[in-house]
C-alpha positions as CSV (number, residue, x, y, z in Angstrom):
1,X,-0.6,-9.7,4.0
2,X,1.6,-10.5,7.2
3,X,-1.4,-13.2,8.1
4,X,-1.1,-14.9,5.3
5,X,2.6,-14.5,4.9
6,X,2.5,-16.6,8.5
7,X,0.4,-19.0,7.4
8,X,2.4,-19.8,4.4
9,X,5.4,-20.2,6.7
10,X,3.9,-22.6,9.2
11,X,3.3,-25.0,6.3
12,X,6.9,-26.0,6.4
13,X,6.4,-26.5,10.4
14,X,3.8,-28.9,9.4
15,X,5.4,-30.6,6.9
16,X,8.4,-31.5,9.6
17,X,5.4,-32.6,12.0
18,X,3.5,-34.9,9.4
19,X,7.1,-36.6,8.7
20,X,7.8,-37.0,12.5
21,X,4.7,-38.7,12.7
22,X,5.5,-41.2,9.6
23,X,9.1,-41.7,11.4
24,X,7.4,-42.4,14.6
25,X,5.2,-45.2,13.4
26,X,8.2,-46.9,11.7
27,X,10.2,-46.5,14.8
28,X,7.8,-48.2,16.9
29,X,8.0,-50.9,14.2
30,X,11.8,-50.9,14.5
31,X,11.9,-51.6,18.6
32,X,9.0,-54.4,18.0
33,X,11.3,-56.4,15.2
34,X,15.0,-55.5,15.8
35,X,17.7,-54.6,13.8
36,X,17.0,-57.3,11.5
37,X,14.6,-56.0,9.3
38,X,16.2,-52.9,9.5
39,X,16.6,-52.7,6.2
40,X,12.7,-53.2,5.1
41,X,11.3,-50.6,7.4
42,X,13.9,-48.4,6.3
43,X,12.8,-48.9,2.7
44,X,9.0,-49.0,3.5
45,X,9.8,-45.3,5.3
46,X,11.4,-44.1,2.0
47,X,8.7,-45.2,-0.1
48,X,6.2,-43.4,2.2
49,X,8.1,-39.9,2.7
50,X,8.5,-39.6,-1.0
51,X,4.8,-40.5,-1.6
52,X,4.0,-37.8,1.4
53,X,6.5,-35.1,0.2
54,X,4.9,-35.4,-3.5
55,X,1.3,-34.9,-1.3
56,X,2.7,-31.7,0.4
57,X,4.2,-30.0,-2.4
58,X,1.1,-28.0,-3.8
59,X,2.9,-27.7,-7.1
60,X,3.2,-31.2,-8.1
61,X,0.0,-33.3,-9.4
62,X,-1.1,-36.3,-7.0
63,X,1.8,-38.8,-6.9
64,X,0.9,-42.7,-7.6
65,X,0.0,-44.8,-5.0
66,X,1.8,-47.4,-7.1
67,X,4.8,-49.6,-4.8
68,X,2.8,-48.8,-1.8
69,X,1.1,-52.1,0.0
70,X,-2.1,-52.4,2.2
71,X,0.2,-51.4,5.1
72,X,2.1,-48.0,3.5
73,X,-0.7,-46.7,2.5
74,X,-2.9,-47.2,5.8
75,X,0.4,-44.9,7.2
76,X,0.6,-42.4,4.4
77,X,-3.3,-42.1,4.4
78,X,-3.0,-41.2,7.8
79,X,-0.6,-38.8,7.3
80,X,-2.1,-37.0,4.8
81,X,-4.7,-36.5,6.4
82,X,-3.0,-35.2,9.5
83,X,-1.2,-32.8,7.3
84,X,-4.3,-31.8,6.2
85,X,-6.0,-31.2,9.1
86,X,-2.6,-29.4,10.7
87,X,-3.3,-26.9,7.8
88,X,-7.0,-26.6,8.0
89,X,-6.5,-25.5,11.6
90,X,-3.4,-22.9,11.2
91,X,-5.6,-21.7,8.4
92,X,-8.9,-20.6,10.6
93,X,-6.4,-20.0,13.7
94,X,-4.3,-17.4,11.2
95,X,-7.7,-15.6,10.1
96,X,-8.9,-15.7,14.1
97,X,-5.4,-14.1,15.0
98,X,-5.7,-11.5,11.9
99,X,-8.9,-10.0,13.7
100,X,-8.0,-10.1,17.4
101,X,-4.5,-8.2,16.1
102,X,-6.3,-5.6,14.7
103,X,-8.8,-5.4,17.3
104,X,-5.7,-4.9,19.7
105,X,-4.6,-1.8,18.0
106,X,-7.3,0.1,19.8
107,X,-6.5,-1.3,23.0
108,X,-2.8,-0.3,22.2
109,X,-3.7,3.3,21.5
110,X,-6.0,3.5,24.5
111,X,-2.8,2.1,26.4
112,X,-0.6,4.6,25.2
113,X,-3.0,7.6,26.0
114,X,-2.7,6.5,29.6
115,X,1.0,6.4,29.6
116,X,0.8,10.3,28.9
117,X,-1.7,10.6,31.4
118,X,0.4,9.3,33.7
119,X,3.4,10.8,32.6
120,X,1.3,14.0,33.6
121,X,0.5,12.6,37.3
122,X,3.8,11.4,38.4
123,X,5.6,14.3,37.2
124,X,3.4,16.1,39.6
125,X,4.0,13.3,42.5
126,X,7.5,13.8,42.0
127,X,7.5,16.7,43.3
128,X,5.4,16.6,45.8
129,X,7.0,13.7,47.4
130,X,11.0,15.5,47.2
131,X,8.6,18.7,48.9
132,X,7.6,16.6,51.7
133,X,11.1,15.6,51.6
134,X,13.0,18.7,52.2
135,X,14.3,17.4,49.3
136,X,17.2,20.1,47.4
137,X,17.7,20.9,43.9
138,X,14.0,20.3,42.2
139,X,14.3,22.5,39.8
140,X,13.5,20.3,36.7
141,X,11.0,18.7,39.0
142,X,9.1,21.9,39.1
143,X,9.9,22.2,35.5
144,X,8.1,18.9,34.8
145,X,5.2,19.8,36.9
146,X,4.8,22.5,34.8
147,X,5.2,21.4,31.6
148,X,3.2,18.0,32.1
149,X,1.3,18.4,34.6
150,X,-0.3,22.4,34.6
151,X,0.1,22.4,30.7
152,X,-3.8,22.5,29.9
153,X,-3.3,20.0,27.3
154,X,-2.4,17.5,29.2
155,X,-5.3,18.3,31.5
156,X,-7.6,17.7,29.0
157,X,-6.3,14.6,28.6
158,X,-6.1,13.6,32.0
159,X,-9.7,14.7,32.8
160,X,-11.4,13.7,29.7
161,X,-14.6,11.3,30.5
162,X,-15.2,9.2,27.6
163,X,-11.7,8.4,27.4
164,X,-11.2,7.8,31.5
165,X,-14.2,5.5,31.1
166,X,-12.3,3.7,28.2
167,X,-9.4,2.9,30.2
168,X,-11.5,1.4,33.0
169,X,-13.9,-0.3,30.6
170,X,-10.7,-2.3,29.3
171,X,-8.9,-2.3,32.7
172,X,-5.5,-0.5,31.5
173,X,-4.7,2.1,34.7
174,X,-2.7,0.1,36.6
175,X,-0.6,0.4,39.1
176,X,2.2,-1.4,38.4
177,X,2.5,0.6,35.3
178,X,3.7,3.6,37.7
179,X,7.4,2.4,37.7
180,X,7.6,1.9,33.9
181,X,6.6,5.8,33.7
182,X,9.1,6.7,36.3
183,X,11.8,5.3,34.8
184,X,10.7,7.2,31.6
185,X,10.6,10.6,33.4
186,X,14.2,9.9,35.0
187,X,14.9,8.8,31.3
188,X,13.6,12.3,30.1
189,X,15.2,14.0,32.9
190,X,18.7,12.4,31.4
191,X,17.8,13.3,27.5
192,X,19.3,17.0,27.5
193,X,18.3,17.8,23.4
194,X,14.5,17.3,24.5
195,X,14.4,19.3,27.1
196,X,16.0,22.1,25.0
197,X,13.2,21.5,22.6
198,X,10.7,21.5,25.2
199,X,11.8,24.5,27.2
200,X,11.9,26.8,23.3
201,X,8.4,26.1,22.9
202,X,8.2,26.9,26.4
203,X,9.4,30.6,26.0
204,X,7.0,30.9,23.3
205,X,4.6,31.7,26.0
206,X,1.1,29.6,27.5
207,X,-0.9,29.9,24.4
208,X,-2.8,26.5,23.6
209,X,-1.0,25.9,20.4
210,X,2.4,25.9,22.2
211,X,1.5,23.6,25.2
212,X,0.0,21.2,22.8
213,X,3.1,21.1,21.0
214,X,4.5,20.2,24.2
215,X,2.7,16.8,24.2
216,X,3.3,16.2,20.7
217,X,7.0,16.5,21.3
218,X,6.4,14.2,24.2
219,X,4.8,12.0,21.9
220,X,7.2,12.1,18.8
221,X,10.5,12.2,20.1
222,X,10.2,10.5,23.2
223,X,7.2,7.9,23.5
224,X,8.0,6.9,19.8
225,X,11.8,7.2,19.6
226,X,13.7,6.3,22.9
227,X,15.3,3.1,22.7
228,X,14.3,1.8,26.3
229,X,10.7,2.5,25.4
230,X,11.1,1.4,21.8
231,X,12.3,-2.2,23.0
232,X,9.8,-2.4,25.8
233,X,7.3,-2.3,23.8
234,X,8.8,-4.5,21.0
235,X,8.8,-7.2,24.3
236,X,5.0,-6.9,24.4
237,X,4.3,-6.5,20.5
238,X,5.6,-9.0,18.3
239,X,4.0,-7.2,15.0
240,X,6.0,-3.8,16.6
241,X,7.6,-2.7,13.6
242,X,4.5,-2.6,11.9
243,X,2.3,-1.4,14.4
244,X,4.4,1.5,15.4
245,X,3.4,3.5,12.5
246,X,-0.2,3.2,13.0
247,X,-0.1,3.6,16.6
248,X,1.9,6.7,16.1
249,X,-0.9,8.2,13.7
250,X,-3.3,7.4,15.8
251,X,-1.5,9.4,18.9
252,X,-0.4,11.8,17.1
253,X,-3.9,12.4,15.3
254,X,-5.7,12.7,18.8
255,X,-3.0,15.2,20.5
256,X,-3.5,17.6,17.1
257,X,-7.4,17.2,17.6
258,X,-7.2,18.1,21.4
259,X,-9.7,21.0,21.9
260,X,-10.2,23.0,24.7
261,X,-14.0,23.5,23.6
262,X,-14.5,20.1,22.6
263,X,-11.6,18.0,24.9
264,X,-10.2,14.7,23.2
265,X,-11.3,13.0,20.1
266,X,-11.0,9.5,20.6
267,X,-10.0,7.5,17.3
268,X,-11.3,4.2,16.1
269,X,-9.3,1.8,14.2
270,X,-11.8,2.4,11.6
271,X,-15.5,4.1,10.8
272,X,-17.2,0.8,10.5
273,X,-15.2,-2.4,12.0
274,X,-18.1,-4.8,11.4
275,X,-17.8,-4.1,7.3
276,X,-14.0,-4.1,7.3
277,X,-13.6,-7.4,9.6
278,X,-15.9,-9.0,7.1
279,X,-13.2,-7.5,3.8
280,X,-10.4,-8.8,6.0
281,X,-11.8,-12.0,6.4
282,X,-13.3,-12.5,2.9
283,X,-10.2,-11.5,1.5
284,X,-7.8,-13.6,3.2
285,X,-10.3,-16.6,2.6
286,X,-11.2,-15.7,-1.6
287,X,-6.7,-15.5,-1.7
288,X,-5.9,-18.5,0.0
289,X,-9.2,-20.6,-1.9
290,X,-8.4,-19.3,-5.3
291,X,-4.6,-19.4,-5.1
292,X,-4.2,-22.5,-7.7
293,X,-6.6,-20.8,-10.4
294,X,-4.2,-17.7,-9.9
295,X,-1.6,-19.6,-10.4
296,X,-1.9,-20.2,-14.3
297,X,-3.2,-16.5,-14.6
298,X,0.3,-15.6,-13.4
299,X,2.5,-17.8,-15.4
300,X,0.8,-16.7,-18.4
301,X,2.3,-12.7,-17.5
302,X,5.7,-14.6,-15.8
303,X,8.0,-15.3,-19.1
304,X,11.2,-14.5,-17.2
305,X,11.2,-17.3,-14.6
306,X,8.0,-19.1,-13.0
307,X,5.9,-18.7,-10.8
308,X,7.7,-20.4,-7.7
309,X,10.8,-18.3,-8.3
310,X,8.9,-15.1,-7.9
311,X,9.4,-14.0,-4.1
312,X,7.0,-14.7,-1.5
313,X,6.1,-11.5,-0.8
314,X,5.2,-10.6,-3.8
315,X,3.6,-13.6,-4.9
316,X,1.0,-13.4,-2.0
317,X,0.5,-9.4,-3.0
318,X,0.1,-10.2,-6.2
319,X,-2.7,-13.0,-5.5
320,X,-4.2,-10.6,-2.8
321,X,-4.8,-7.9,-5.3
322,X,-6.3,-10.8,-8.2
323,X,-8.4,-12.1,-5.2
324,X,-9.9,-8.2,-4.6
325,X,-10.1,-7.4,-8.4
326,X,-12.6,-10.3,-8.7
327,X,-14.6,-10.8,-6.0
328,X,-14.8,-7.0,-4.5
329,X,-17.2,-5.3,-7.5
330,X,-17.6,-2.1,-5.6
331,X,-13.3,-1.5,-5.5
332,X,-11.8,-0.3,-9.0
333,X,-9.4,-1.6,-10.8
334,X,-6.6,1.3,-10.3
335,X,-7.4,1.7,-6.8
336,X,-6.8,-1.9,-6.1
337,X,-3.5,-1.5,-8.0
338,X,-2.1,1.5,-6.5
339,X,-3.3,-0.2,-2.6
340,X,-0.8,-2.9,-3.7
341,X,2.0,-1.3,-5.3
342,X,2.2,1.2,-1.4
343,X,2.1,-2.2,0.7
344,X,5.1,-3.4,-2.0
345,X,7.0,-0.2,-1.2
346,X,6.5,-0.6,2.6
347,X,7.1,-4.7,2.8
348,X,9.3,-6.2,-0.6
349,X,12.5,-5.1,-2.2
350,X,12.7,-2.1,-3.7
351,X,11.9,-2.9,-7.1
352,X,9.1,-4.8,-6.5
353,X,6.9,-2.1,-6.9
354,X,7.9,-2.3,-10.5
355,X,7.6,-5.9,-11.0
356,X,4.4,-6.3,-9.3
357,X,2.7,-2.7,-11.0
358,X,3.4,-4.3,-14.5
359,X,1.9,-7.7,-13.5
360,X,-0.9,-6.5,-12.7
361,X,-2.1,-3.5,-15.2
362,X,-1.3,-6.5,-17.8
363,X,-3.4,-9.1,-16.1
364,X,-6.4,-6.7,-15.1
365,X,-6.3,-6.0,-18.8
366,X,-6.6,-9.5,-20.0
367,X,-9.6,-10.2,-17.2
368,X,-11.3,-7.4,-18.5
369,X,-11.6,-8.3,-22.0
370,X,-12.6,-11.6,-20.8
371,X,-15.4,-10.2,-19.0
372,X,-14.2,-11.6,-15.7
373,X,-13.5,-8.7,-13.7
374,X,-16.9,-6.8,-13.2
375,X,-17.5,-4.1,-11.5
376,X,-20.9,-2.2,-10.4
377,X,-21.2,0.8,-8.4
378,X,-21.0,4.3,-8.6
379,X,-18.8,5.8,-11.4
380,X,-18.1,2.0,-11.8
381,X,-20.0,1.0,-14.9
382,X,-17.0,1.6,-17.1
383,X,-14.8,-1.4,-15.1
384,X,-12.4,1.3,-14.4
């Protein structure tokens, strides 16, 4: 959705672009002939930016050609097809960026699975160095040590194979990561209420259960809610505040499956990438190719206000889930409905849900009885 939400937005950057261009070539005119004919090329640059805005404007028919000469439409030829061309390219470039995104949530996960690892280490070299130091009051060093570093969870982590040879494989232990994580531990050191949490569970005694919930303190309330990490990683991650959530599933999910039989499960972004890449990327193109036939389809079900007052958001969910009812036959109806109506609840207003739930029960109605939605499958038969 946030792909094609993008793309959708870059189309006004284009239009500025395509009408820089059309200035440009009249400018050039304007320093070739002076100030006295002005007043034509001003004119001729009317007539072409109203012919060009009536191109750009998807919801308006093709415009006449009709008070444009040999020489305005030459420009306005040329800048349609520029305009064209800009969107044809933001269009595949959008699609390549939705797939390299995704595939960068791994790499984020992996990323923050070394940050605990090293969390663990330095706490240990921490102490060691102030040791060597002669160094006074090291209590909550020792503390540390113990709690990240001797906590057998942690040393699971630290020590596990497949995911040590993940990290090299995709070159994310690196040194210069080792300040960052010391300025997190002297963070922690600082952040009284979670050490308090920390040293309860703590008392509770070495048992596995407790020391992993150790880590998934670590995890929750520290990696995933300190302010100074928080923004640090906004900085890296412009897609953040969306990403958080899954990246904190995914962390989460791997410290609760930590076993000290079986070590660290390491998650995937999903069970088969190859056949979701493929939905992502036929689904973005089937919405974006069919968006004028669903256009009609909506403005049929839109009798309070059309279609280009309904918000973006919703407009582009609402086309997503038509695009999925009709060209996925494998996904039911309902599911695809209920899919839509969660991503409305976690991106629109807060009665889009609503809006957006009657919409489509009463179109996937009407597409039924017309026999266009068809679905095959297990349990499927029924078009349910």
């Amino acid at each position: 959705m946030q792909n094609i939400y993008a793309f959708k937005q870059n189309k006004a950057s284009n239009k500025e672009l395509t009408l820089d261009k059309i200035k440009a070539e009249f400018r050039d005119e304007l320093l070739e002939f002076g100030q006295e004919e002005k007043a034509r090329i001003d004119e001729e640059q009317a007539k072409v930016i109203e012919y060009i805005n009536s191109v750009m404007d998807e919801d308006q028919e093709e415009p006449s050609t009709q008070g444009l000469d040999v020489k305005l439409l030459k420009i306005a030829s040329n800048a349609k097809n520029y305009f064209e061309q800009l969107m044809a390219d933001g269009k595949q470039d959008t699609r390549k960026n939705m797939v390299v995104e995704t595939e960068q949530l791994f790499t984020k996960y992996l990323k923050i699975l070394s940050y605990l690892i090293d969390i663990s280490e330095l706490s240990h070299k921490e102490l060691e160095r102030k040791l060597d130091k002669g160094a006074r009051y090291i209590e909550l060093d020792q503390k540390f040590t113990e709690w990240f570093y001797h906590n057998p969870v942690f040393t699971i982590l630290r020590e596990d194979e497949t995911l040590n040879e993940l990290l090299a494989e995709n070159k994310l232990r690196r040194a210069e990561d080792d300040e960052r994580v010391l300025e997190w531990l002297r963070i922690l050191k600082r952040d009284g209420e979670l050490q308090e949490k920390i040293e309860e569970f703590a008392k509770e005694g070495d048992n596995f259960e407790t020391q992993k919930e150790i880590l998934r303190l670590i995890v929750r309330d520290f990696i995933f809610k300190n302010e100074i990490i928080e923004s640090q990683f906004e900085g890296e991650d412009l897609n953040w505040s969306e990403n958080k959530k899954i990246l904190r599933s995914m962390v989460l999910k791997t410290v609760k499956n930590i076993s000290q039989d079986e070590g660290t499960e390491i998650l995937s972004i999903s069970k088969n990438w190859d056949e979701d890449k493929e939905f992502f990327e036929d689904l973005y193109d089937y919405t974006l190719n069919q968006e004028e036939s669903f256009k009609e389809i909506i403005a049929k079900k839109s009798k309070k206000w059309a279609v280009d007052r309904i918000a973006k958001v919703d407009a582009i969910l609402i086309n997503m889930a038509l695009a999925e009812m009709l060209n996925f036959r494998n996904i039911p109806v309902k599911v695809t409905i209920n899919e839509f109506i969660e991503i409305s609840k976690q991106y629109s207003t807060p009665k889009s849900w609503q809006f957006i739930n009657g919409m489509l029960d009463s179109i996937s109605e009407d597409l039924q009885a017309e026999g266009k939605i068809k679905k095959s499958g297990k349990g499927l038969l029924d078009n349910k």
